[in-house]
C-alpha positions in Angstrom: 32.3 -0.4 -40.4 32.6 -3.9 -41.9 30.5 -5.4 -38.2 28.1 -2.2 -38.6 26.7 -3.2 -42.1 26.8 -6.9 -40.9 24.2 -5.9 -38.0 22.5 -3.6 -40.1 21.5 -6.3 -42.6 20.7 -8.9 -40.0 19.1 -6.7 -38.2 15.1 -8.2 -38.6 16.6 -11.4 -38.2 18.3 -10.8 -34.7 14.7 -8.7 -33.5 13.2 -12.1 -34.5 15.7 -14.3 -32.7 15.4 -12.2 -29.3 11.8 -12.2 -29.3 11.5 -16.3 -29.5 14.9 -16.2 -26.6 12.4 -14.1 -24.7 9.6 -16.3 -25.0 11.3 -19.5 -24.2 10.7 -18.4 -20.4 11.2 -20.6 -17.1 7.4 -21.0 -17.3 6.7 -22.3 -20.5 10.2 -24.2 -20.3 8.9 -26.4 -17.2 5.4 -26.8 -18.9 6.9 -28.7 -21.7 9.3 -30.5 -19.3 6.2 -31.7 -17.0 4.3 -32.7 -19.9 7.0 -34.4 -21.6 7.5 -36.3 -18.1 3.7 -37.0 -17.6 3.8 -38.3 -21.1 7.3 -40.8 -20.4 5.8 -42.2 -17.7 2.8 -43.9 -19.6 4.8 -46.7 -20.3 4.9 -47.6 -17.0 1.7 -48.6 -15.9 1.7 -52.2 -17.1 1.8 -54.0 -14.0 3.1 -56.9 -16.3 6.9 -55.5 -16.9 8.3 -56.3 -13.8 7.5 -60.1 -14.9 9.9 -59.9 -17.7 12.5 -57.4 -17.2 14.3 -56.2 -14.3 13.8 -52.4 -12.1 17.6 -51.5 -13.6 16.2 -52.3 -17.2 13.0 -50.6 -16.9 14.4 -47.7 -15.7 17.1 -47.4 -18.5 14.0 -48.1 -21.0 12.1 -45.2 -19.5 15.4 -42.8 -19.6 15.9 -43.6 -23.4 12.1 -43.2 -24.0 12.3 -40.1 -22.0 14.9 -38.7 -24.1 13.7 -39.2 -27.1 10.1 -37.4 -26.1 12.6 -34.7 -24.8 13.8 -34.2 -28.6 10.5 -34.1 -29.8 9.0 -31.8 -27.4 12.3 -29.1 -27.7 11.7 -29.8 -31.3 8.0 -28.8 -31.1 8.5 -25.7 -28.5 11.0 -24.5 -30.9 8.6 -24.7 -33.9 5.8 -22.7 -31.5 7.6 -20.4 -30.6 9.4 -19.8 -34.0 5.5 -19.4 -35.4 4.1 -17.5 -32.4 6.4 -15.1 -32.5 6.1 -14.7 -36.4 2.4 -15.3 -37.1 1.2 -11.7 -36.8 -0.9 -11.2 -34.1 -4.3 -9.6 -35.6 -4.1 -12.1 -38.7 -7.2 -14.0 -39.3 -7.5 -17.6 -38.3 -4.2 -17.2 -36.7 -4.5 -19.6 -33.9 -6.1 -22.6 -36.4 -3.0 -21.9 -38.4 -0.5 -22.4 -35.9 -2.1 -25.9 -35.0 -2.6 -27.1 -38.1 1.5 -26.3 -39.1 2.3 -27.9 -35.3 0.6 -31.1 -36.2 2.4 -31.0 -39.7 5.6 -30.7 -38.1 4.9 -33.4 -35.8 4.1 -35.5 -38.4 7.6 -34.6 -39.9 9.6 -35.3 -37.0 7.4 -38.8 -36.8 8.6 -39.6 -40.2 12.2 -38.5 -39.2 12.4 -40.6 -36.3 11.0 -43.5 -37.3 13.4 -43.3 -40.4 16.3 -43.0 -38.0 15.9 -46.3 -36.1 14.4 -48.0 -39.1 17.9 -46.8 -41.1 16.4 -44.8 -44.1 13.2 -44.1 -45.3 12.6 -47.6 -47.3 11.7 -49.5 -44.2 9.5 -47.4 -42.7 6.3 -48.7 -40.8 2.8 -48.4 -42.3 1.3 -44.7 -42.7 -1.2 -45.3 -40.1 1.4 -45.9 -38.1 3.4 -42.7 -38.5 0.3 -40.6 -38.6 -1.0 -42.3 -35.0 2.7 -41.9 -33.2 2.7 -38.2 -34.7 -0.4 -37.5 -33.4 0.5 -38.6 -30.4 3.1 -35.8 -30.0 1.2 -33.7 -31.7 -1.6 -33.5 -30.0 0.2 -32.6 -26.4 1.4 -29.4 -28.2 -1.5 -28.1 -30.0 -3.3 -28.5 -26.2 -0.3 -26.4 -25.3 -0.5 -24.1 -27.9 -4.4 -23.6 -26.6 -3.7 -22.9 -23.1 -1.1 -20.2 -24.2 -3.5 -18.7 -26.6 -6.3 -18.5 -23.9 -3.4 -17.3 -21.3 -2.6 -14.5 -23.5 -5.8 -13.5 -24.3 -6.4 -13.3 -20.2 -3.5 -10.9 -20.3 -4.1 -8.9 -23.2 -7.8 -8.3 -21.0 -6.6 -7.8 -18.3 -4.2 -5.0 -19.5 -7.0 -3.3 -21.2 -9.0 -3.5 -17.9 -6.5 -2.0 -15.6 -5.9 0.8 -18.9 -9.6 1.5 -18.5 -9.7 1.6 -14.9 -6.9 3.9 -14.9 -8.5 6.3 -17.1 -11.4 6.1 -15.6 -9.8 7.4 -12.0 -7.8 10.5 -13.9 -11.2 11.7 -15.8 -13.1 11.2 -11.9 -9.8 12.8 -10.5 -10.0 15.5 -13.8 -13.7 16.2 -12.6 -13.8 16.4 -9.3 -10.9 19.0 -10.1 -13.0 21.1 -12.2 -16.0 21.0 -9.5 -13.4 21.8 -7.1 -12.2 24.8 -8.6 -15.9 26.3 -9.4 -16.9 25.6 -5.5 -13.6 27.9 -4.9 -14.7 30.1 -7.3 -17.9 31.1 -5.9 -16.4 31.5 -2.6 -13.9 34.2 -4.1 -16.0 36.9 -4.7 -18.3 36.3 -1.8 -15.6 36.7 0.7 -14.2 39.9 -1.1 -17.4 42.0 -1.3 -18.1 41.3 2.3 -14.9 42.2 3.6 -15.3 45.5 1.5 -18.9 46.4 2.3 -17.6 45.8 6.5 -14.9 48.3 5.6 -17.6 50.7 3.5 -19.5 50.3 6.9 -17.1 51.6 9.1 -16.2 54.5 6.9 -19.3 56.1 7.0 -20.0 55.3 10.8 -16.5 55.5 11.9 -13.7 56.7 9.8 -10.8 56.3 12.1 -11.8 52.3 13.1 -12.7 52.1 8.8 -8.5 53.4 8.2 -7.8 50.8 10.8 -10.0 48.1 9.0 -8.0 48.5 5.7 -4.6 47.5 7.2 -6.8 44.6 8.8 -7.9 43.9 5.7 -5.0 44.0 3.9 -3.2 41.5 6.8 -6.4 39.4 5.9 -6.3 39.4 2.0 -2.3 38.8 2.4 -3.0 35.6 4.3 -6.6 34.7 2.6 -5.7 35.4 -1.4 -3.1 32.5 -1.6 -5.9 29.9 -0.1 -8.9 31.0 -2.6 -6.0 30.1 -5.3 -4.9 26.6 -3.9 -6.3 23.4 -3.7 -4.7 22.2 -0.7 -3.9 24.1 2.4 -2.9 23.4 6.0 -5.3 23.9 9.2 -2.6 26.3 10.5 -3.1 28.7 7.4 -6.7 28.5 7.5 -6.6 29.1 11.6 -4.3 32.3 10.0 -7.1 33.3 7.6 -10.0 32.9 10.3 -7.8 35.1 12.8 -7.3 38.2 10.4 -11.1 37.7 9.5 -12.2 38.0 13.0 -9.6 40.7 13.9 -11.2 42.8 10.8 -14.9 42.2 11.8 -14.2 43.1 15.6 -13.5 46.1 14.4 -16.6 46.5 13.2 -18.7 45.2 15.8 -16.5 46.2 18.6 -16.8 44.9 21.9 -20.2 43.1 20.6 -17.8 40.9 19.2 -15.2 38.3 21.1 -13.6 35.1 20.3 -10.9 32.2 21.3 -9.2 30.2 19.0 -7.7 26.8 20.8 -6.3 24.6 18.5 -3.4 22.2 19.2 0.3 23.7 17.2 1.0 20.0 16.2 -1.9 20.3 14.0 -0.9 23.8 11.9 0.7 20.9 9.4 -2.4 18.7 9.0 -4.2 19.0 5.6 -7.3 21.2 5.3 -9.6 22.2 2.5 -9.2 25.8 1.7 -11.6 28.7 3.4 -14.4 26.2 5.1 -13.4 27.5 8.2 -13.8 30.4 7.2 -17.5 29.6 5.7 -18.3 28.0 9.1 -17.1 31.5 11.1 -19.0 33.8 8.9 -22.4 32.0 9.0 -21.6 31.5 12.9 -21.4 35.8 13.0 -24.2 35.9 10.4 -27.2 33.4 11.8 -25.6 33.3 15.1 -24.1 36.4 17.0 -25.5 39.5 14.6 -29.3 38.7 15.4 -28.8 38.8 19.0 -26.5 41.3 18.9 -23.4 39.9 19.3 -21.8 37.6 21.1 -18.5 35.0 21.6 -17.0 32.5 18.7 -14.8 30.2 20.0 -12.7 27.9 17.2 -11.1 24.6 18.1 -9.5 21.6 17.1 -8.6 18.6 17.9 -8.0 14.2 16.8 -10.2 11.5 17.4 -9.3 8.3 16.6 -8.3 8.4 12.7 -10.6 11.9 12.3 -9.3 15.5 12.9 -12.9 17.7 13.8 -12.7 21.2 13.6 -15.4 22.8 15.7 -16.8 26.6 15.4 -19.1 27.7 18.4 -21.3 30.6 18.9 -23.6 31.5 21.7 -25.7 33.2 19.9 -29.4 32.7 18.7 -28.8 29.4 17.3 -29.4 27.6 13.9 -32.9 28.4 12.7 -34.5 25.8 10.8 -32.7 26.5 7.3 -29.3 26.5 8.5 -29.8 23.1 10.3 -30.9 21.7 6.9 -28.3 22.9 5.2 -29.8 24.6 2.4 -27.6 28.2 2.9 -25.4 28.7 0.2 -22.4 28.4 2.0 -23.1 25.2 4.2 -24.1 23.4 0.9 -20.7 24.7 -0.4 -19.1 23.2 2.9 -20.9 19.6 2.0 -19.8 19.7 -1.5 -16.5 19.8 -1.4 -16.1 18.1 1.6 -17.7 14.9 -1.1 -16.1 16.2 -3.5 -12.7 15.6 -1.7 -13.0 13.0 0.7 -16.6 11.4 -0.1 -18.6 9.6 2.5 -15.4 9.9 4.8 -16.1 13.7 5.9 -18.9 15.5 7.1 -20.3 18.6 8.2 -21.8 18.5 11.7 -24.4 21.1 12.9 -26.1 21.1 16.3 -27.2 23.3 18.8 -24.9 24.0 21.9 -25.8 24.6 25.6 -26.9 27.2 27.1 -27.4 28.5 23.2 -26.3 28.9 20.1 -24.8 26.7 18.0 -21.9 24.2 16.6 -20.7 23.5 13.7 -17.9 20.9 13.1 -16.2 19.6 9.9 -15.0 16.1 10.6 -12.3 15.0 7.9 -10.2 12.1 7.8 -6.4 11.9 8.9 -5.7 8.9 6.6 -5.3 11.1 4.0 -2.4 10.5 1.1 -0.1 13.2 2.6 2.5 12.2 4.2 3.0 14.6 6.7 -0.8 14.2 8.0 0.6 11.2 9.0 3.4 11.9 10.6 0.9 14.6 13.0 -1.5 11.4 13.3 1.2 10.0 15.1 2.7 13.0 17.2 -0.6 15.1 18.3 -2.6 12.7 20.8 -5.9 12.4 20.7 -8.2 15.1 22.1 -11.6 15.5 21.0 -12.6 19.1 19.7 -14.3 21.8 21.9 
């Protein structure tokens, strides 16, 4: 209990004494030690020593002169570090402070030393003296002082850069989530009242193939309803979802209506925005195969290079000159979030195919952050779409 109160009472004092342990680093250890070197060394530029003292007593000169700026300098980190560390940080004038009491302590330690080898105090040499030798340490640590002052500024900026640029990216990240989730939701209802005015359709035409189109459509909602909710889904669940759609709307068209899906099983893992397929196979039976009067749709899939393109083809009348400019709701949907996810890396694709009709083809990257995209860039091989 005795040792508890003990470090309870010098408890400030030991917060103190680990922050200056902290800051005497390797780095700002060897700073002082080069500088205290550079500084040893000055002695040594008359050429004229060598005429009246020999290498062994030079170098025994410049040891003890070494040693003695080694005393001072541990002496002055000491003091900066002691006074960094206590100084508070937002005080006013801070950094003028610190060099003024580093040049007062200097100016101590000059009158200490020169007292030590002049033994006491009463033969001491003039002032100007002891001011000029105190500057002369002095100095080399205030310049010191500076360069960490302006080093931890840079860091302090830099910190509050990288904050900033890291909140910047989650309020992007938060917005393109929110923009995300309205595209979706406009897609929601669109999807649901078409699939129920098909099956309202077939009820008053023909009600046995309209009591087959509600199991269809419930096998469709089953596999559709948990894409309109996520944010992420893979090509093989939206291949599901665009099966089950064409399966209910062959019902309603009949034999008007055929189709082929050929996409590679290696893929069904790959990443895929939710119910653009989908988008893509509904404009293909809307623009495409209902004004002529049905027709084939023929899905497919495949890699090229570092980009998976999923292509829908009709053959029927083609793209008339609004859906080739994009300005349908849903194909302006399809651009959207295609930026809004991937940005100028994906694109929606829409040309005409030979003899007629059309193709439309979402190319997205397969660099994208999931890890098991990666792992099907490496297994599928690369075979262009359809």
């Amino acid at each position: 209990m005795l040792g508890n109160v003990v470090l309870s009472r010098a408890g400030p004092h030991a917060s103190v004494f680990a922050r200056v342990a902290r800051a005497l680093d390797r780095r700002r250890l060897a700073a002082v030690g080069l500088v205290t070197v550079l500084l040893s060394l000055g002695g040594l530029v008359n050429p004229a020593l060598l005429d009246f003292f020999s290498p062994a007593e030079i170098a025994l000169a410049w040891l003890e002169h070494l040693a003695e700026l080694a005393v001072i300098a541990i002496a002055l980190l000491a003091a900066f570090t002691v006074l960094d560390e206590t100084i508070p940080r937002g005080m006013p004038l801070r950094l003028p402070l610190l060099c003024v009491l580093l040049l007062a302590w200097s100016l101590v330690l000059g009158v200490l030393l020169h007292a030590y080898y002049a033994d006491g105090f009463g033969h001491l040499p003039p002032p100007l003296r002891v001011f000029a030798d105190s500057l002369r340490w002095g100095l080399p640590a205030v310049f010191l002082a500076l360069i960490a002052d302006v080093h931890q500024r840079a860091l302090q900026t830099d910190s509050a850069a990288r904050a900033a640029e890291i909140a910047r990216a989650q309020l992007q990240q938060a917005e393109s989530e929110q923009q995300l989730a309205l595209l979706q939701a406009q897609i929601e209802p669109h999807f649901l009242f078409n699939m129920l005015g098909n099956v309202r359709r077939l009820y008053r035409t023909r009600p046995d193939a309209g009591a087959e189109a509600i199991g269809s459509l419930m096998r469709y909602l089953r596999t559709a309803l948990p894409q309109l909710r996520s944010r992420r889904t893979s090509l093989g669940e939206e291949i599901a979802a665009v099966r089950a759609y064409l399966d209910l709307f062959q019902l309603r068209m009949g034999t008007q209506l055929s189709f082929s899906i050929d996409v590679d099983p290696a893929l069904d893992e790959v990443e895929f925005p939710p119910m653009l397929l989908i988008t893509l196979v509904e404009n293909a039976i809307k623009h495409g195969l209902e004004p002529a009067g049905g027709g084939h749709i023929e899905v497919c899939a495949g890699r090229r290079r570092n980009s998976l393109e999923v292509s829908v083809l009709d053959d029927g009348v083609g793209f008339g000159a609004t859906a080739i400019s994009g300005t349908g709701v849903g194909l302006a949907n399809v651009r959207r979030q295609l930026l809004a996810r991937y940005g100028s890396r994906a694109r929606l694709a829409l040309d005409g195919h030979e003899p007629r009709g059309a193709r439309a083809t979402i190319v997205i990257p397969l660099d994208a952050p999931p890890m098991i995209l990666q792992a099907a860039t490496n297994i599928v091989p690369e075979r262009p779409p359809c």
